[in-house]
C-alpha positions as a Python dict, from the first residue, in 0.01 Angstrom:
ca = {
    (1, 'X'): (0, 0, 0),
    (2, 'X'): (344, 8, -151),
    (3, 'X'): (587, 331, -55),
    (4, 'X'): (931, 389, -197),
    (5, 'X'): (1187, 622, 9),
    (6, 'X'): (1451, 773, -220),
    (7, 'X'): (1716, 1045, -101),
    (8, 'X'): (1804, 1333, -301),
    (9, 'X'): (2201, 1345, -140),
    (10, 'X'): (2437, 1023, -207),
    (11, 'X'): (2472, 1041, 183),
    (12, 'X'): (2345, 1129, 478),
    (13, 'X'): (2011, 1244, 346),
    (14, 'X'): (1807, 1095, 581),
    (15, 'X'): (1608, 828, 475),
    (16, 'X'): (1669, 575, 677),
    (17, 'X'): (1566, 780, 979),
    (18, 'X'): (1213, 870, 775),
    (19, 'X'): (1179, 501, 713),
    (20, 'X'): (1183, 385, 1066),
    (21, 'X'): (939, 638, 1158),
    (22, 'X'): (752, 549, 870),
    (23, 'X'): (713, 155, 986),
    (24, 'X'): (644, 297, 1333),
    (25, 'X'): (379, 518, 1206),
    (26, 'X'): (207, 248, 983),
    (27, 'X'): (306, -85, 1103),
    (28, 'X'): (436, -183, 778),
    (29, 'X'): (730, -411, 692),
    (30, 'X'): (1058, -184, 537),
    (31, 'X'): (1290, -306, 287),
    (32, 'X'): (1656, -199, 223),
    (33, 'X'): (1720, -443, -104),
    (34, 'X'): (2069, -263, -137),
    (35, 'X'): (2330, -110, 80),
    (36, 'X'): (2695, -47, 134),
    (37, 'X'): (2934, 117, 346),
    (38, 'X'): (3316, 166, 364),
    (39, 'X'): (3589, 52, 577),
    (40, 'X'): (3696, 414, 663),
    (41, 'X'): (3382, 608, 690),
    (42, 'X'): (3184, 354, 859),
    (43, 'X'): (3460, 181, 1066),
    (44, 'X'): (3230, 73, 1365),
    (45, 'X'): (2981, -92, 1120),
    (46, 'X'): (3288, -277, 962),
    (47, 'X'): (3440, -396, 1305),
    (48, 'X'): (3078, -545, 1425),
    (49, 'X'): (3060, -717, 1068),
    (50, 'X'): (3394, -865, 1140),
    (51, 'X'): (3274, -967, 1488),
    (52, 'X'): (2971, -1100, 1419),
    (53, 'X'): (3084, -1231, 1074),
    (54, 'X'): (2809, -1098, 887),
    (55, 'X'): (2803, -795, 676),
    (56, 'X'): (2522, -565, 685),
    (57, 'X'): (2497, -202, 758),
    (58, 'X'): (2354, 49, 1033),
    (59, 'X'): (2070, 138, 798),
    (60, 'X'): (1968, -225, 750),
    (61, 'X'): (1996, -272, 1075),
    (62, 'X'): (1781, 26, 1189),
    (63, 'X'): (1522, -74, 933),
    (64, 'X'): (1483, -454, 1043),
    (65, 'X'): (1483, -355, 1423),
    (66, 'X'): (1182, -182, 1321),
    (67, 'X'): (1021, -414, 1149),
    (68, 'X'): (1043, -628, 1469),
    (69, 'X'): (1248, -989, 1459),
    (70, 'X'): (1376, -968, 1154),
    (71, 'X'): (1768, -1037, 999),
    (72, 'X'): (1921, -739, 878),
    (73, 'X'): (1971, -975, 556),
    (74, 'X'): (1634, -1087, 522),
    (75, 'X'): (1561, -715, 385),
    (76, 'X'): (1873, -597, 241),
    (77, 'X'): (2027, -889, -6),
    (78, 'X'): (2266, -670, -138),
    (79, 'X'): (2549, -521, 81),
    (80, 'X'): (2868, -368, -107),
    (81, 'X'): (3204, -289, 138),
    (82, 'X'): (3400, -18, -43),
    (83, 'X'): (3752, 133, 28),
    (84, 'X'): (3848, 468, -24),
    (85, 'X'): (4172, 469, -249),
    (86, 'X'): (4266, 800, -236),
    (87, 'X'): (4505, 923, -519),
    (88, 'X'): (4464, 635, -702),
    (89, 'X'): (4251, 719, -965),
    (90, 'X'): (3908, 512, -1084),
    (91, 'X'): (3843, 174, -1019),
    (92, 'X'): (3673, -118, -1177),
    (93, 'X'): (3342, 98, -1124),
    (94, 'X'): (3495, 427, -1229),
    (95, 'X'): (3460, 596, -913),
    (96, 'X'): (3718, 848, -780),
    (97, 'X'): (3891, 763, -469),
    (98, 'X'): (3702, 454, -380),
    (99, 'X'): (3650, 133, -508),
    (100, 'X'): (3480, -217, -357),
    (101, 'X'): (3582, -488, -180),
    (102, 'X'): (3295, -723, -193),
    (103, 'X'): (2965, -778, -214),
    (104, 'X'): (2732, -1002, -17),
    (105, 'X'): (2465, -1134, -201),
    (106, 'X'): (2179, -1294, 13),
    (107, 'X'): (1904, -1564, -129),
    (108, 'X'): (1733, -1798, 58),
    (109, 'X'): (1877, -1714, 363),
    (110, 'X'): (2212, -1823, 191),
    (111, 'X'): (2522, -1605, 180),
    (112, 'X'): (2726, -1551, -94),
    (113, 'X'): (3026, -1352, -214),
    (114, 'X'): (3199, -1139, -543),
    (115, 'X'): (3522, -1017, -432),
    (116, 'X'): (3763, -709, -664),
    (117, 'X'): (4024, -951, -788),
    (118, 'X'): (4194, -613, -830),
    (119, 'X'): (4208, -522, -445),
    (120, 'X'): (4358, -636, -163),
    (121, 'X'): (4094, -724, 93),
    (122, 'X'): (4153, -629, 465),
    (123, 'X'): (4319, -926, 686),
    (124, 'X'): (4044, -923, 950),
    (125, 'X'): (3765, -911, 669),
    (126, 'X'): (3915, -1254, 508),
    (127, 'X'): (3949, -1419, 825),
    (128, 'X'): (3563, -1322, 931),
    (129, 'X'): (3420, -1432, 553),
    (130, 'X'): (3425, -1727, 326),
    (131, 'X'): (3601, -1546, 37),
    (132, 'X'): (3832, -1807, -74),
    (133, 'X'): (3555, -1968, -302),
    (134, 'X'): (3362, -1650, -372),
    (135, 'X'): (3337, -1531, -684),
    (136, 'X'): (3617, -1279, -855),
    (137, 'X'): (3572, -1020, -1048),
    (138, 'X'): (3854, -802, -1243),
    (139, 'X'): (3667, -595, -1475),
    (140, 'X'): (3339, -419, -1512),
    (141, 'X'): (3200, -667, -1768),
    (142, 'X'): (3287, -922, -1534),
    (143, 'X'): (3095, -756, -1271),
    (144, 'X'): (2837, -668, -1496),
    (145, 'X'): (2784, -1055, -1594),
    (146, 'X'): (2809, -1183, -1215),
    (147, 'X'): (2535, -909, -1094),
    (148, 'X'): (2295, -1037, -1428),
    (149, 'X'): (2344, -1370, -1239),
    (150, 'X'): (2407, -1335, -860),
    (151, 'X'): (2293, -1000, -790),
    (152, 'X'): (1947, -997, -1006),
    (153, 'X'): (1826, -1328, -887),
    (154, 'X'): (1811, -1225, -535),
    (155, 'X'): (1653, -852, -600),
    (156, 'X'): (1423, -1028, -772),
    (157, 'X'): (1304, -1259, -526),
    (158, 'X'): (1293, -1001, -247),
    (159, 'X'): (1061, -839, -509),
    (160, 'X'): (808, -1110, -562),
    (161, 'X'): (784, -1114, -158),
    (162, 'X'): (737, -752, -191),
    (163, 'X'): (451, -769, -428),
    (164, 'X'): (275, -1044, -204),
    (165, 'X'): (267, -815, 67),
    (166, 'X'): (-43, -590, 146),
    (167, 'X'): (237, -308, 250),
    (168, 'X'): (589, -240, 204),
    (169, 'X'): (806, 17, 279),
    (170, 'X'): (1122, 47, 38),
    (171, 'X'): (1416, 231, 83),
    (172, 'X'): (1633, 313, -119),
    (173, 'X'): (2028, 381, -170),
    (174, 'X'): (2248, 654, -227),
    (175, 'X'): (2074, 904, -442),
    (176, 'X'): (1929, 681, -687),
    (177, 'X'): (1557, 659, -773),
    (178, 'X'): (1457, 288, -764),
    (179, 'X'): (1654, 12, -569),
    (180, 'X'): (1361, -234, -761),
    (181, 'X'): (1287, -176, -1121),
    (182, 'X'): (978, -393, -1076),
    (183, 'X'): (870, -230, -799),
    (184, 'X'): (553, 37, -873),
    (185, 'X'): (511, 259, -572),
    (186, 'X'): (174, 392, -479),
    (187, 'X'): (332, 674, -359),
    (188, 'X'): (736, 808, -254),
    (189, 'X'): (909, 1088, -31),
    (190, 'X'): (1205, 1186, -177),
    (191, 'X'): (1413, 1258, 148),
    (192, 'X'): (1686, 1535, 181),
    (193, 'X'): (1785, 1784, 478),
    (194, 'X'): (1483, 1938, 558),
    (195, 'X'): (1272, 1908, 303),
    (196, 'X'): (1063, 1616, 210),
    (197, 'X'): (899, 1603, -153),
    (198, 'X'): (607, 1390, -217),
    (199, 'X'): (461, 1180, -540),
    (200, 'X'): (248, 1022, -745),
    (201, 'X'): (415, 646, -695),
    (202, 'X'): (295, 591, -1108),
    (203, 'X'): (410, 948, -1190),
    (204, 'X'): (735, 885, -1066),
    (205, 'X'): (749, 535, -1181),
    (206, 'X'): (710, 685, -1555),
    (207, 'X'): (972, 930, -1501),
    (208, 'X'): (1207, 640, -1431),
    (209, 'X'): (1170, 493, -1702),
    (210, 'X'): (1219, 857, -1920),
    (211, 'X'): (1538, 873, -1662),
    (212, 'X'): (1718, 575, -1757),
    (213, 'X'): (2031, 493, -1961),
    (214, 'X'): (2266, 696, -1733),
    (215, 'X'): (2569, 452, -1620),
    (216, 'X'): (2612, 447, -1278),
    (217, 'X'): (2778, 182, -1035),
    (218, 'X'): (2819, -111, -1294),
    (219, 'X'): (2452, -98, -1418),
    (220, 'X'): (2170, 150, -1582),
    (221, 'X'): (2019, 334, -1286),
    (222, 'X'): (1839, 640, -1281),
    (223, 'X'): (1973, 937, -1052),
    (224, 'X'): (1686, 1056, -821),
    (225, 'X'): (1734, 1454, -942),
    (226, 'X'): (1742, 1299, -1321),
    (227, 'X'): (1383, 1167, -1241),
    (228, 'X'): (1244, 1420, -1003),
    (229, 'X'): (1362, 1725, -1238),
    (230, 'X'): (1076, 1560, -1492),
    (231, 'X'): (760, 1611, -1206),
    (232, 'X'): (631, 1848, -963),
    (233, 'X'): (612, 1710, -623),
    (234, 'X'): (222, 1665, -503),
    (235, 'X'): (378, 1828, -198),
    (236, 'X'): (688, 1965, -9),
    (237, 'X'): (707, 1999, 322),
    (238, 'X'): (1001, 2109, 584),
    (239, 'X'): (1130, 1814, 804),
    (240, 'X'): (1253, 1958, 1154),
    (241, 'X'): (1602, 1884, 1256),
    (242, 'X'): (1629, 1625, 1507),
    (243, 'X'): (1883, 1511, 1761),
    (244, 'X'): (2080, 1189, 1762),
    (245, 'X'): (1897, 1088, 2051),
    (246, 'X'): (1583, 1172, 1918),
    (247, 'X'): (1666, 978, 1586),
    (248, 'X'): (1722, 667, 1794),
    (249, 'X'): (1327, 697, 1915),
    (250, 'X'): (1093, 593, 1604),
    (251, 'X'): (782, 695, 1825),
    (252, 'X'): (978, 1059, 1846),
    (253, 'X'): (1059, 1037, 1464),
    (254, 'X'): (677, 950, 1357),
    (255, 'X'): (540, 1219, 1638),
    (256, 'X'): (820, 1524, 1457),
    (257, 'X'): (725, 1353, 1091),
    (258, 'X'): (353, 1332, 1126),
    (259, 'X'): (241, 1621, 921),
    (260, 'X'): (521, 1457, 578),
    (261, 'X'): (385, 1081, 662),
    (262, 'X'): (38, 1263, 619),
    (263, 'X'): (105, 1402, 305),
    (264, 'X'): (258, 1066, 164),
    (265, 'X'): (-3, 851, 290),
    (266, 'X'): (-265, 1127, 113),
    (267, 'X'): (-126, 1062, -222),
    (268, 'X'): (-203, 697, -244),
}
């Protein structure tokens, strides 16, 4: 059984909450192949990467406590740091008021790095990582040709381990629709504040693939409204609010979710 979470908001839409209760509920592995954060907005996850010298997010993190002893990298091979530039126009990516810093790419358990030759990187991030031999970038057909080679590899190995899995749980990033364009769903939730929207995992898949060609972050993704404006959800069903505390239990989360992860487990 193979479920895809995707979020209809770029942030806070709250996937990564469903997801937890979602392994907690079914006992199956979750999967965050791509993640970022950014040294304002997410300052505390940015001063424990810098302590512990590893970069990975709270989402990641949330997702592989989950799943039990498992590295936050083992699950997420792709982590971007962005900076908010504001004023300062577009970027290599073409993004307004924010640009990135690095990425960590992740493949057989081995680190590596693509650094914005265009940005200055924060002093206490270049002390924490190897970035002197990593990998710079100063355009976005540079980037594009590093991410057919660094980035691409490593997605698609976390996908073959995906696909020799009985069950996985994927989660997506931002609002797009597929972190894994090899990856066919049985079934997805598309997560947003209060509502959860469930289909067809093949459905959807199709309507990817009628999606694509919009540019988005340095490669051809597919916007989760682009896809989900092509289908009628199987089912929608209100998620109730739920306190930080309460988002911090999975056993809470998979009790208040029960009657979504019903409705998404029905559709495979």
């Amino acid at each position: 059984m193979k479920l895809l979470v995707a979020g209809s908001a770029e942030v806070d839409a709250g996937k990564t909450t469903f997801t937890t209760g979602l392994i907690e509920r079914t006992g199956i592995r979750g999967f965050k192949p791509r993640a970022g954060n950014g040294y304002w907005y997410d300052q505390d996850d940015y001063r424990r990467a810098v302590e512990e010298k590893r970069l990975y997010g709270k989402d990641a993190r949330k997702i592989a406590a989950a799943n039990g002893d498992v590295r936050p990298e083992a699950i997420n091979p792709i982590h971007r740091l962005w900076l908010p530039t504001p004023g300062r126009g577009k970027g290599i990516l073409g993004r307004d008021g924010r640009r990135f810093l690095f990425d960590r790419v992740t493949r057989d358990s081995e680190d590596t790095y693509v650094i914005n030759g265009k940005t200055e990187i924060p002093p206490a991030a270049e002390r924490a990582f190897p970035l002197a031999p990593a990998l710079s970038v100063e355009s976005l057909s540079e980037l594009n040709e590093l991410m057919a080679e660094r980035h691409a590899p490593a997605l698609d190995a976390l996908a073959e381990e995906i696909e020799t899995r009985d069950g996985a749980i994927v989660e997506s990033y931002a609002d797009i629709a597929r972190p894994l364009s090899a990856f066919a769903p049985d079934a997805v939730a598309v997560v947003e504040p209060r509502r959860c929207r469930i289909y067809d995992g093949e459905r959807y898949a199709k309507a990817c693939d009628v999606a694509s060609g919009s540019a988005h972050e340095g490669r051809l993704e597919e916007r989760v409204e682009s896809v989900v404006g092509l289908l009628d959800p199987d089912d929608s069903l209100t998620l109730p609010a739920l306190s930080s505390e309460e988002r911090s239990d999975r056993a809470v989360i998979a009790d208040a979710y029960e009657e979504a992860y019903d409705a998404l487990l029905a559709a495979v």
